[in-house]
C-alpha positions as CSV (number, residue, x, y, z in Angstrom):
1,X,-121.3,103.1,-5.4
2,X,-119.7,102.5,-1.8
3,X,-118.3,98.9,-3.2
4,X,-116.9,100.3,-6.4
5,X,-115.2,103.4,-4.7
6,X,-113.2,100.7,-2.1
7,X,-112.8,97.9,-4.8
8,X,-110.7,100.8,-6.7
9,X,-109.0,101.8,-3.4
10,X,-108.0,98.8,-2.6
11,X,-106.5,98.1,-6.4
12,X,-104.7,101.0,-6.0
13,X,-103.2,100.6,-3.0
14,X,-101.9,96.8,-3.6
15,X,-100.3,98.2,-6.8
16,X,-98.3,101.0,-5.3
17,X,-97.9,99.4,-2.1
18,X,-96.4,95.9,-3.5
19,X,-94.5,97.6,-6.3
20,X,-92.4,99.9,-3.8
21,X,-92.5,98.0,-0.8
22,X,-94.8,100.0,1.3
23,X,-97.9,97.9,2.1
24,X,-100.6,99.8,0.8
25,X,-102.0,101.6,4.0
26,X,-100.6,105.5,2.7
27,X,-103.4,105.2,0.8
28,X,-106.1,103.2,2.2
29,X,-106.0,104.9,5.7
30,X,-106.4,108.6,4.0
31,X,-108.6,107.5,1.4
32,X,-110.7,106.0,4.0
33,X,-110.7,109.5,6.4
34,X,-111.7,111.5,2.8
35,X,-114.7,109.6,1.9
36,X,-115.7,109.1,5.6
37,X,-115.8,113.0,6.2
38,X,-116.3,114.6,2.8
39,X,-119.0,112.4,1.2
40,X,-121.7,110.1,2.2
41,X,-120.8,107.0,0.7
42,X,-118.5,105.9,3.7
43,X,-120.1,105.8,7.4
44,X,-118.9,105.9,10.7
45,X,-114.7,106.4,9.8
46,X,-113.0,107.1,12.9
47,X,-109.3,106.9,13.4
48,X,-109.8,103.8,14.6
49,X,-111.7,102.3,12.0
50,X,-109.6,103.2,9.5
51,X,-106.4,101.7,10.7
52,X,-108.0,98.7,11.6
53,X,-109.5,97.7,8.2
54,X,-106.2,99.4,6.2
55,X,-104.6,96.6,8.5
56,X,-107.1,93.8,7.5
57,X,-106.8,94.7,4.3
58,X,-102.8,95.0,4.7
59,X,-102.9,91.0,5.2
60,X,-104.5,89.9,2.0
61,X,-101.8,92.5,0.3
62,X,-98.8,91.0,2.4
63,X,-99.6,87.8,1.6
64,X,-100.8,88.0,-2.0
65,X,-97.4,90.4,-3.1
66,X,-95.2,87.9,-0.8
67,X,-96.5,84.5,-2.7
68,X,-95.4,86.8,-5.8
69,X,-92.2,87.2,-5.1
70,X,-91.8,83.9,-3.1
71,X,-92.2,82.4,-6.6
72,X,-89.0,85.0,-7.9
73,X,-87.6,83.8,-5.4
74,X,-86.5,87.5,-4.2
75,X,-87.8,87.1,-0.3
76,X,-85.0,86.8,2.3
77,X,-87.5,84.9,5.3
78,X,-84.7,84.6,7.5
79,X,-84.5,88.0,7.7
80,X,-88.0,88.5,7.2
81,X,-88.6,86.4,10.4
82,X,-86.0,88.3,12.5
83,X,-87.6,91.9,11.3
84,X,-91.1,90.1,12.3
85,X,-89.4,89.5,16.3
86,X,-89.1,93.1,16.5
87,X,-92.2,94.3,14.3
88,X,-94.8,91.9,15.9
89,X,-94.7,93.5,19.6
90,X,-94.3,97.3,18.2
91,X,-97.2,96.8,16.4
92,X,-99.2,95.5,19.2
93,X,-98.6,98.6,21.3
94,X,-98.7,101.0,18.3
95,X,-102.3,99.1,17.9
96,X,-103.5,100.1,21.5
97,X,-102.0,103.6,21.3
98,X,-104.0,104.3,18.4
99,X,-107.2,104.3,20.8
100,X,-106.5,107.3,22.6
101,X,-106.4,109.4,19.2
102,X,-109.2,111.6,17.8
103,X,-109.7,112.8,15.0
104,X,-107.6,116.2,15.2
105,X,-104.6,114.8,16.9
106,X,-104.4,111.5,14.3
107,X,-104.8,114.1,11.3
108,X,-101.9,116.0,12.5
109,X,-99.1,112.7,13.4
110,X,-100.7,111.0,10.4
111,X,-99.9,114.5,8.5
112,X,-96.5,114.6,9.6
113,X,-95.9,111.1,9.2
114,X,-96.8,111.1,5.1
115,X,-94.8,114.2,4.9
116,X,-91.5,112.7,6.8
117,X,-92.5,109.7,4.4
118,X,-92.4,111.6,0.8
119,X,-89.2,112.5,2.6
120,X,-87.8,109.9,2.9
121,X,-88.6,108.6,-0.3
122,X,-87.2,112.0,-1.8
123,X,-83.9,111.3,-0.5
124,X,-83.1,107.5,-0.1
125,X,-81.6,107.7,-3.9
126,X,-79.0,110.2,-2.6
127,X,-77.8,108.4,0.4
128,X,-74.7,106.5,0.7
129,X,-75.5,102.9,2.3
130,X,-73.7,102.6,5.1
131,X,-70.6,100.1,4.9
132,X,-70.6,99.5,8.7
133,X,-72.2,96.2,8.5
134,X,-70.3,94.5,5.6
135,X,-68.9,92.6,8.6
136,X,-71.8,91.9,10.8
137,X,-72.0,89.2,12.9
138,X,-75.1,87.8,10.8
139,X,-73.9,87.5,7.6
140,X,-76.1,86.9,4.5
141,X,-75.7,85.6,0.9
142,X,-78.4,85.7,-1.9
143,X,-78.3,84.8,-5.4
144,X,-81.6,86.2,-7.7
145,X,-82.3,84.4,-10.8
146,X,-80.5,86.0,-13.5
147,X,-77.3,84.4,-11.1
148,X,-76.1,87.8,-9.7
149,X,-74.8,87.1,-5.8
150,X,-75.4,89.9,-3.3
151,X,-73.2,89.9,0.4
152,X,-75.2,91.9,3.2
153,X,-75.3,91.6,7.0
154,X,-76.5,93.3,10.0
155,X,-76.6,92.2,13.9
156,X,-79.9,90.7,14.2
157,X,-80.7,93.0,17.3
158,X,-80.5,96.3,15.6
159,X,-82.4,95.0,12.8
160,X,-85.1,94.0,15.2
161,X,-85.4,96.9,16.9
162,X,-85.8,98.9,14.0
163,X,-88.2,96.7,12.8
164,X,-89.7,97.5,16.3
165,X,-90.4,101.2,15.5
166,X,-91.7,100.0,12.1
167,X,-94.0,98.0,13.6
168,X,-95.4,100.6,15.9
169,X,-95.8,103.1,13.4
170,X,-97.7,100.6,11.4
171,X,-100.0,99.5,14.5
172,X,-100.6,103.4,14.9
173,X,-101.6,104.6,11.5
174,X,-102.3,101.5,9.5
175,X,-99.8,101.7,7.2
176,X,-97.6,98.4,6.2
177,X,-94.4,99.5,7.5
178,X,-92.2,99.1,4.3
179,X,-92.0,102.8,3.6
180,X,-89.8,102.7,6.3
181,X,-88.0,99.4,6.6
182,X,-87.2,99.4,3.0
183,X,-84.4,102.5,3.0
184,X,-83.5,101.1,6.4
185,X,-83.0,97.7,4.6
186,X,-81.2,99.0,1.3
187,X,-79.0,102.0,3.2
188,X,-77.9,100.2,6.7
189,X,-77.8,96.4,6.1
190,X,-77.0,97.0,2.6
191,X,-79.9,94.9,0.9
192,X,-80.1,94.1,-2.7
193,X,-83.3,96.6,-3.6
194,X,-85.6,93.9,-5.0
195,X,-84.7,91.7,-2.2
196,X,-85.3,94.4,0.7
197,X,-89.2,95.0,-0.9
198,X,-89.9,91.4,-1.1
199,X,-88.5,90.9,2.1
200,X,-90.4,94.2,3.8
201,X,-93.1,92.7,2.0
202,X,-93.0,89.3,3.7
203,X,-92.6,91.4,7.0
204,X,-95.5,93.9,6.2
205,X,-98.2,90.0,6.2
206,X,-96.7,88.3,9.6
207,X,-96.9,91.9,11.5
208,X,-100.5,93.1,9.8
209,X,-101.6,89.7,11.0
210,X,-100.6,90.6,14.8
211,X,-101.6,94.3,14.6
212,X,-105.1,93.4,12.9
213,X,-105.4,91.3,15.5
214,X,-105.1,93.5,18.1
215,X,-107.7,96.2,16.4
216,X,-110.1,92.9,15.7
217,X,-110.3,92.6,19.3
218,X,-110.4,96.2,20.0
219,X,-113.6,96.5,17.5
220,X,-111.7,98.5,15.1
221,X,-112.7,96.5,11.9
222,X,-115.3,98.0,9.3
223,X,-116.0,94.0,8.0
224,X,-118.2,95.3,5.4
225,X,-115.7,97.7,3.9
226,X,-112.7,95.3,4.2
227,X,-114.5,92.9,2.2
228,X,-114.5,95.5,-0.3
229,X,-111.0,96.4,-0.2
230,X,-109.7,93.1,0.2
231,X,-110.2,91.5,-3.9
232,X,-109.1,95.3,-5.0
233,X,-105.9,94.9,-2.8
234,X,-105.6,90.8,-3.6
235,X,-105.1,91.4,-7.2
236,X,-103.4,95.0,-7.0
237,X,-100.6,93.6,-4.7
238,X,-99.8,90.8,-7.5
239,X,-100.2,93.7,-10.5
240,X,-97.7,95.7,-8.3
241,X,-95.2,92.3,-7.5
242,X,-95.0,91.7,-11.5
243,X,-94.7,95.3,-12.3
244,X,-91.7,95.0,-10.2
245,X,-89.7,92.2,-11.7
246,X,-90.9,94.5,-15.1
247,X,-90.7,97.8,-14.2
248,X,-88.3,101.2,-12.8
249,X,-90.6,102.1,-10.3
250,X,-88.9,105.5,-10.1
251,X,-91.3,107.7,-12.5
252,X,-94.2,106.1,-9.8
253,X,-91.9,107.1,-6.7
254,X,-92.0,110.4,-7.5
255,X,-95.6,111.1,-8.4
256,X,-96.0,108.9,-4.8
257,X,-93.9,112.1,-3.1
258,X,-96.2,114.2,-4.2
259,X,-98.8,112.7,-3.3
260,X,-98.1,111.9,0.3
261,X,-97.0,115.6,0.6
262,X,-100.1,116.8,-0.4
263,X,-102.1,114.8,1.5
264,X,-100.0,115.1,4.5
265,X,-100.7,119.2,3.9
266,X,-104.3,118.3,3.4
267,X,-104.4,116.3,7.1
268,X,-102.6,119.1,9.0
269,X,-104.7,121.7,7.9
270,X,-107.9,119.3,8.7
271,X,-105.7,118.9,12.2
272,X,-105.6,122.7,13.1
273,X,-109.2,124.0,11.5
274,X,-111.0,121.2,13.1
């Protein structure tokens, strides 16, 4: 029962993660916590565990949704690349931060995390991009495949750094990281959409590789339960990359809000009653 339970995690989480850019782990790292503490078909979930196979598992997603859209020919790899520089080392420490959570404590930033997510997602529509960069020093062009050209730019610095924060939070709780690059791509640097979840995409596979890593080494890696994960995630992340090229995701972005409220509600409360 334990294999079929994660094989359907993990298919749900590379759908929704690939098809809005944010990796997967919002739903792997919960889901994980739920069936570790509230049933018996999951053993041994700590904090620990959890972010370190949603990060395994983040790889497989990465890779699988990036191959997608390398073949749309919608990732921006330079950019990628330069997103990686900062994302690579925030994820390493966010990684060894992790290890001085328990359970309370990652409940409640985890909680408030999902909730300043759904947030985020609940407003990104409404936001002006910003304008400020139109005339950055690193300037880039990029034509999709129905011929439309898109100008953006940003100073590779800032764009590093706050790939650096992404990369930390994604260390910390296991998540991919897009749910936060993605409005940062779209409303400061003034990325094409498709192009900024590709891209976050191609991000969310170079820095899971360095944060997994990191939790590999740590002993933070539930093998048996990544294996499970990992064909459920492999084929949901390429289900999610098509549905994109296909689909308005914006029906799934909202029930996603709710969701990650919820669950973030659900986490705090678990937080302060113990």
């Amino acid at each position: 029962m334990e294999w079929i339970v994660l094989i359907c995690i993990g298919l749900f989480a590379g759908t929704v993660g690939s098809l809005v850019g944010l990796g997967g782990g919002v739903i792997v790292v919960p889901a994980l916590i739920y069936f570790g503490t509230y049933t018996s078909w999951l053993e041994n979930i700590t904090p620990q565990t959890a972010v370190g196979t949603s990060l395994m598992v983040m790889i497989f997603t990465g890779l699988s949704s990036t191959l997608s859209y390398l073949k749309h020919k919608t990732v921006d790899y330079k950019s990628g690349l330069i997103f990686f520089a900062g994302a690579g080392p925030g994820s390493i420490i966010g990684a060894w931060v992790n290890k001085y959570l328990n359970m309370e404590d990652f409940n409640l930033y985890f909680g408030i995390f999902m909730i300043v997510m759904a947030i985020i997602l609940m407003v990104r529509n409404k936001l002006k991009p910003i304008e400020k960069f139109k005339t950055a020093s690193f300037q880039r062009e990029f034509t999709d495949p129905s011929g439309e050209t898109f100008q953006y730019g940003y100073p590779p610095l800032v764009g590093a750094l706050i790939a650096l924060v992404v990369g930390f939070t994604s260390g910390l709780f296991g998540i991919g990281g897009g749910s936060l690059m993605v409005p940062a791509m779209i409303l400061i640097f003034l990325f094409p959409p498709h192009v900024a979840v590709a891209t976050s995409m191609f991000m969310v596979f170079l820095s899971a590789l360095v944060s997994s890593g990191t939790h590999v080494f740590l002993g933070n890696v539930k093998w048996l339960y990544a294996l499970a994960l990992i064909p459920g995630a492999w084929f949901g992340a390429k289900l999610g990359s098509f549905l994109n090229t296909k689909l308005e995701s914006k029906a799934l972005v909202s029930v996603l809000r709710i969701i990650l409220i919820l669950i973030g509600i659900r986490l705090i409360y678990q937080s302060i009653t113990g």
